[in-house]
Every structure is written in structure tokens, then in C-alpha cells.
matplotlib code that plots the C-alpha trace (Angstrom):
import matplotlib.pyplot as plt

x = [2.6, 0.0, -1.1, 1.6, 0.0, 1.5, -1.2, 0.5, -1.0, 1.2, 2.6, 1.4, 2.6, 2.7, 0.7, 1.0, -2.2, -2.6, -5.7, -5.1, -4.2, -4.3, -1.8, -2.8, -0.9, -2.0, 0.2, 1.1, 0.7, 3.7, 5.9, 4.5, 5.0, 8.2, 9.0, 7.5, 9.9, 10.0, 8.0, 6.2, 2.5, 0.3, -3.0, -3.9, -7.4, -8.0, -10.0, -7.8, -9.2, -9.9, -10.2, -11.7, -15.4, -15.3, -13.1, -11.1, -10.7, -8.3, -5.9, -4.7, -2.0, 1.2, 0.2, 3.2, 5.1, 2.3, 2.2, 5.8, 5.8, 3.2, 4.8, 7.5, 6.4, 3.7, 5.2, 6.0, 2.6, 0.6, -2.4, -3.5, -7.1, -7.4, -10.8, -11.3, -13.8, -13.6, -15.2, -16.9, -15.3, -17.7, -19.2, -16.7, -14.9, -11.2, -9.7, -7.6, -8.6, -7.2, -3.9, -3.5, -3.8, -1.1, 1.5, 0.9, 1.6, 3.9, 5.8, 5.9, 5.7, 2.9, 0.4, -3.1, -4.4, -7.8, -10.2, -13.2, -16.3, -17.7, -21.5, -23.9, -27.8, -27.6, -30.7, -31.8, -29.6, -30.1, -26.9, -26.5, -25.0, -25.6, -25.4, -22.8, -22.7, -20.0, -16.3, -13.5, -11.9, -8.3, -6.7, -2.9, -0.7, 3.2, 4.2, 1.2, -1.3, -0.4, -4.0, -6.8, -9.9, -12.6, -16.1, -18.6, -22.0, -25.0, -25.5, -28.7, -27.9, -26.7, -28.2, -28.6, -26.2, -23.1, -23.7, -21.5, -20.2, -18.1, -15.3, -13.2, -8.8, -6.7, -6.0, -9.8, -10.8, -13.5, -12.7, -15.5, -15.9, -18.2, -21.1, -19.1, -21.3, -24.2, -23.6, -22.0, -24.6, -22.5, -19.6, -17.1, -18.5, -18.6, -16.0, -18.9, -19.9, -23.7, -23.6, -26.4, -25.9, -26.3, -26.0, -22.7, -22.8, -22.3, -25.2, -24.2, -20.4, -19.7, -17.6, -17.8, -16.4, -17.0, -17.2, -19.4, -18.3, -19.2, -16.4, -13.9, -14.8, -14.7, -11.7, -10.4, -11.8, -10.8, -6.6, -5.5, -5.6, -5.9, -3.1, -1.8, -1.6, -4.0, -3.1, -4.8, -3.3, -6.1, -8.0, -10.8, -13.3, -11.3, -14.0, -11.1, -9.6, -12.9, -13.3, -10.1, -10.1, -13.4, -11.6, -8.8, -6.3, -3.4, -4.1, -1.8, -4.0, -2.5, -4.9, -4.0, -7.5, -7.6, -11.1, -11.4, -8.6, -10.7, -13.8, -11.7, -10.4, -13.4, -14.7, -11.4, -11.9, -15.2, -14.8, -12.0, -14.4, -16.8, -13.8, -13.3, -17.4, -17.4, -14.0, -15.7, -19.0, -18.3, -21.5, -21.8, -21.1, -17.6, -17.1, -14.9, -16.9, -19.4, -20.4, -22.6, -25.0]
y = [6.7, 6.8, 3.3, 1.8, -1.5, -1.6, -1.7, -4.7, -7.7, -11.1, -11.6, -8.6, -7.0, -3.2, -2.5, 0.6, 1.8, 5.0, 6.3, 9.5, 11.7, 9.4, 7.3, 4.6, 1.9, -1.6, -1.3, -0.3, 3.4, 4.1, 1.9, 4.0, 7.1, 6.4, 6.0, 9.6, 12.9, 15.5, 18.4, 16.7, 17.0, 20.3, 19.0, 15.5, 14.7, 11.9, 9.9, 6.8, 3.7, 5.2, 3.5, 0.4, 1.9, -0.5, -3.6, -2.5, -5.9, -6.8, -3.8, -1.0, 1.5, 3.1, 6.2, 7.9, 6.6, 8.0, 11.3, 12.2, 11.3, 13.1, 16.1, 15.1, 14.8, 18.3, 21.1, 24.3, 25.6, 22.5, 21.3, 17.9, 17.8, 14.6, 13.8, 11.4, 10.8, 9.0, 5.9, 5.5, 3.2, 2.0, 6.0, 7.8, 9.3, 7.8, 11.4, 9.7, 12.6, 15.1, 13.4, 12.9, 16.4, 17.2, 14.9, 16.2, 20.0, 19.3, 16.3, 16.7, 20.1, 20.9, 23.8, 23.0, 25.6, 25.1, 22.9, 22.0, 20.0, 17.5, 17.4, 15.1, 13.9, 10.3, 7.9, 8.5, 6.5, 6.3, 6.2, 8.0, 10.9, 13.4, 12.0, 11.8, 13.7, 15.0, 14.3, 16.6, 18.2, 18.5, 21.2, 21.0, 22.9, 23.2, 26.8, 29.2, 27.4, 28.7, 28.5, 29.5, 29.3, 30.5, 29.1, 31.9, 31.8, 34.1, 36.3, 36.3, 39.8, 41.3, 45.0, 45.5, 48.1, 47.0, 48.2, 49.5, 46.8, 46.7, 44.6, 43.8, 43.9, 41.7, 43.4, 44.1, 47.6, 48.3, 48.7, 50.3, 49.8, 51.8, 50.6, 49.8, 50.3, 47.8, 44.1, 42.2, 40.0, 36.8, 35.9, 33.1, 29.9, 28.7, 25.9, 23.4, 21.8, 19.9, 16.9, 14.5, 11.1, 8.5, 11.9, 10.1, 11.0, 6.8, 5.4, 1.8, 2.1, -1.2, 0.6, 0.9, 4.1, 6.7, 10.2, 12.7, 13.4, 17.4, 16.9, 15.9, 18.4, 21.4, 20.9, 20.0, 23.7, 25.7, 24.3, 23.4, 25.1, 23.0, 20.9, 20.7, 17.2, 15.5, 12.7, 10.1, 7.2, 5.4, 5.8, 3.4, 3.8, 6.8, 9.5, 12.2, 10.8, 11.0, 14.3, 15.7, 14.7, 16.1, 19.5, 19.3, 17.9, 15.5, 12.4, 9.7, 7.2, 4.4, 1.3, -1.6, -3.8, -5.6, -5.3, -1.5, -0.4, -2.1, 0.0, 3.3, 2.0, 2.0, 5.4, 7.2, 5.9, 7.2, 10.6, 10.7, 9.8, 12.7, 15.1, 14.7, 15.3, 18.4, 19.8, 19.4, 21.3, 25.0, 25.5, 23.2, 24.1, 23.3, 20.1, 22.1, 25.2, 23.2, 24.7, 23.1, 25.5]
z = [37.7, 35.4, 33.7, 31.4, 29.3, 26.0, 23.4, 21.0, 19.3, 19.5, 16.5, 14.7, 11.4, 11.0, 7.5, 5.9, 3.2, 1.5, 0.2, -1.4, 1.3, 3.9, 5.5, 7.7, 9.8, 11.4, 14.6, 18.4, 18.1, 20.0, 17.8, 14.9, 15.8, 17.3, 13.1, 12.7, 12.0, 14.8, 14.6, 11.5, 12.7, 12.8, 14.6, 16.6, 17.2, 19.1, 21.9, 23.2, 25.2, 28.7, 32.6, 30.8, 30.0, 26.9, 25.9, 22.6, 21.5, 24.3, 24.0, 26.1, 25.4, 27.2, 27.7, 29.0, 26.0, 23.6, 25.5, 25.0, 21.6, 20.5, 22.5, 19.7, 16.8, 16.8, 15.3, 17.2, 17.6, 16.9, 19.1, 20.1, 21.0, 23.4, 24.3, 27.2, 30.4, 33.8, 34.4, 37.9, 40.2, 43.5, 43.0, 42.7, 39.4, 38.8, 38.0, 35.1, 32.7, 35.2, 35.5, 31.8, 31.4, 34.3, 32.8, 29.2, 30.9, 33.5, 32.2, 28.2, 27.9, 26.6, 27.6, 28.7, 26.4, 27.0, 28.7, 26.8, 27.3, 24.9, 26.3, 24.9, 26.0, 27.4, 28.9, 32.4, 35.2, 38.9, 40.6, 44.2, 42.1, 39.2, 36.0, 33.8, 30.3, 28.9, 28.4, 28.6, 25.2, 26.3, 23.9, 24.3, 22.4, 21.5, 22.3, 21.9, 19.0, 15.6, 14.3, 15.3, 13.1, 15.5, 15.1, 15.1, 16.3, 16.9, 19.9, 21.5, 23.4, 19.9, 19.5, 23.8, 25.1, 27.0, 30.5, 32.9, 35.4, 38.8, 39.2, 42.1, 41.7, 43.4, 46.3, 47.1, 45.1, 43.1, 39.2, 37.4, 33.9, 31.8, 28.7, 25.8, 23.2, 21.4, 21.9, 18.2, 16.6, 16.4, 18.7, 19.2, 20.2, 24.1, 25.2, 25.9, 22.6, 22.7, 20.5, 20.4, 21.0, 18.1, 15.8, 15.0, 10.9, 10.1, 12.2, 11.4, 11.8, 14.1, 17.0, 20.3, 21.2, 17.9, 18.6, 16.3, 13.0, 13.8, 16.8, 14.6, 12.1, 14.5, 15.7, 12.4, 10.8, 14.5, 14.8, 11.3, 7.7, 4.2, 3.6, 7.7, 8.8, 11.1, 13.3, 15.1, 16.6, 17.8, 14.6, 15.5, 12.7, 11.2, 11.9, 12.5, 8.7, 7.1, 8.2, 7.7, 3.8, 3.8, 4.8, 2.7, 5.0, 4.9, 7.5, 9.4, 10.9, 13.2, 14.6, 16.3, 15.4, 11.9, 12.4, 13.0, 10.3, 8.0, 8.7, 9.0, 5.1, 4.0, 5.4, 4.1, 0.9, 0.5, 2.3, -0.7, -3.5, -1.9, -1.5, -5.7, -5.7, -4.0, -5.3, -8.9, -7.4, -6.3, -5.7, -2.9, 0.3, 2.0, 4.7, 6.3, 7.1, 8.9, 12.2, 14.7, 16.6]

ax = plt.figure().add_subplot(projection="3d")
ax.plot(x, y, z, "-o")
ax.set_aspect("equal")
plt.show()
């Protein structure tokens, strides 16, 4: 049984705030979304409190509860990109990720669609191991994803001719496949995303646990279309809100902290001023088509 702590603050009122197209809600995420209609959200993009790698104020969360409530509130053909690590326990990793995923796929129903890697450039460390630096990009969908935006990217092999390679079937034969021509300039991007850390968009956001503006914002352009809904229940400093305005999206934002839902306020209803900016500009180039390399 995976851990099951519920993520509530004694004597805490549930706040609701709009800001434009955003939603947002001081509260236990589960209790929240337990509110929500069925099949009501197209994309969630989110990175909860993991294996206790930083304090969140003094709150955890019931994940099981979370897990099959999210399961029911996506639309058929929705995606929930969950983005979470391991922490390392007397050297060895705690495998928390890995059983998330399982009891999103084999308990809630959802498919593991794909599994992604958010890699990023941390300082040296000397533990008796290889260091840590990346997190896993969970992409879990309801039914087979009904959007996919792909983001494109050069190919460093474009012009060379395709040459002809030998594969091996199942039962131990030789396929042969022959040259298929000169290799496209520009293909779909690679599941391992490089982000930089500290290249966090809002360098002096006061949160423990952001994750880049540019992660939000690709997952944002690759699963949803302009006016889907974008979820995050453990909005923290509401870098998945801010971006999804920024794209043209609807967001629900739930957070548990006073002290984070005010930041993620803040953000929102600036990325909303900046949405009316660029809306009024044609000329300038869309949030939402922005690609890292």
C-alpha cells in the first residue's frame, strides 16, 4: 500500500479565487477535486510532494485518493503528466516513482502512455553511486491521448541517406530492410527533456520545489489545445497556471499553503495581464509555441 497521509491543515477553510481564466482553491486537494464533475478535465500537469526530499510546510497528501480521482475527473482521452523522483534512503533509491506509476495503470486505469525524463545539470556530489539528475515525466492517459501537439526539432543526420539495416523477428530471423530515402531535416523531439537548473523563468519565486516554466509549457503546447482545461492540484507557485494562461488555456489550481497560493495569485494574475499584452500584439511571438531545444 502505497503511503496514505492526508494533506489537510487543522482548521482550514477552502477559498475559492478567480483570475480571469483561472480558478484556484485554498484546500486538501483531494477534498477539492472530489467537488469536481467527471470527465471535466482535458490535461493535468503536476509534480506532488515526493518521499520527503523537502518539507512542504508540514503537509503530505493521500495519494491513492488523489490518483483515482484524477482518473475521474480527465476526460476520455485526457493526459496527466505527473512529474516525480525518488529520494535515496541509506544508498539506495526508494522506487516510489515506479509504484505510483503501477497503481495509476494497474489500479486506476489509466495507461502509462509514455515514460519521460525530466533531466537537468545539478552540483557535483560524492555518494558511493552515480549521481542523480533527472526525474521521471509520467504521461498517463485516459484511453489513447486525444491530443497530441508534437514538438519538432532539428535533425542533425537530415540530408544522409537512410541505409539499409538488419533486424532480428521474434522467433530469431533476420528481417532486412532496405535505405528509405534522405533523412527529414527536423523530427519529433526525444523523451528526455534537458532543462537547466535555476533556468526556472521566476528566479526569485520563494519555493522549494518549482519546476521550469519551459516544462510546464511543453507539456502544456504537446497534450492540450486553446481553451482545454489544465489542472494542477498541488499548484505550489502556480508555474503550470501561469503558463497555461500564457497559452490560452482555462486553469484549476488547488494548494493547501496560504503562503504558496498567495505567490501562485500573484503569478496568475500577471501571466493574465501579459496574456491581454500579447493578444493585443500579433506580431509578437506566441507563449504557447515555445519550444526548448
Amino acid at each position: 500500500v502505497l503511503q496514505s497521509v492526508s494533506l489537510r491543515a487543522e482548521g482550514s477553510m477552502r477559498r475559492d479565487e478567480t483570475i480571469g481564466n483561472a480558478t484556484l482553491y485554498l484546500g486538501d486537494c483531494l477534498e477539492v477535486t472530489a467537488t469536481m464533475p467527471a470527465d471535466s478535465i482535458d490535461l493535468t500537469v503536476t509534480s506532488p510532494p515526493y518521499d520527503n526530499l523537502r518539507t512542504y510546510n508540514g503537509f503530505t497528501f493521500d495519494f491513492e485518493g488523489i490518483a483515482r480521482e484524477l482518473y475521474r475527473v480527465t476526460k476520455p482521452g485526457g493526459v496527466v503528466v505527473w512529474v516525480v523522483g525518488d529520494a535515496t534512503v541509506k544508498g539506495s533509491e526508494t522506487g516510489t516513482s515506479f509504484r505510483q506509476a503501477l497503481y495509476f495503470k494497474d489500479v486506476c486505469g489509466f495507461n502509462l502512455h509514455d515514460t519521460m525524463i525530466y533531466r537537468t545539470r545539478k552540483p557535483p556530489m560524492n555518494d558511493r553511486r552515480y549521481q542523480s539528475c533527472f526525474e521521471y515525466m509520467f504521461v498517463l492517459s485516459k484511453g489513447a491521448p486525444a491530443t497530441f501537439n508534437p514538438l519538432i526539432t532539428e535533425c542533425k543526420y537530415a540530408g544522409n541517406n537512410q541505409t539499409s539495416n538488419t533486424y532480428w523477428n521474434a522467433d530469431g530471423s533476420k528481417k532486412h530492410r532496405h535505405g528509405r530515402g534522405p533523412i527529414a531535416s527536423h523530427k519529433i523531439r526525444e523523451a528526455i527533456w534537458l532543462y537547466l537548473s535555476g533556468n526556472n523563468g521566476d528566479d526569485k519565486v520563494n519555493h522549494p520545489a518549482r519546476f521550469p516554466e519551459q516544462l510546464a509549457a511543453d507539456h502544456i503546447a504537446s497534450w492540450s489545445n486553446p481553451g482545454d482545461v489544465v489542472l494542477d492540484p498541488f499548484m505550489g507557485s502556480g508555474t503550470a497556471g501561469k503558463m497555461a494562461l500564457l497559452a490560452g488555456r482555462r486553469f484549476i489550481g488547488i494548494e493547501i499553503s496560504d503562503e504558496y497560493l498567495a505567490i501562485a495569485s500573484n503569478r496568475i494574475a500577471e501571466a493574465r495581464r501579459q496574456g491581454r499584452l500579447i493578444a493585443r500584439t500579433p506580431q509578437s511571438p506566441a507563449c504557447s509555441s515555445a519550444q526548448s531545444p
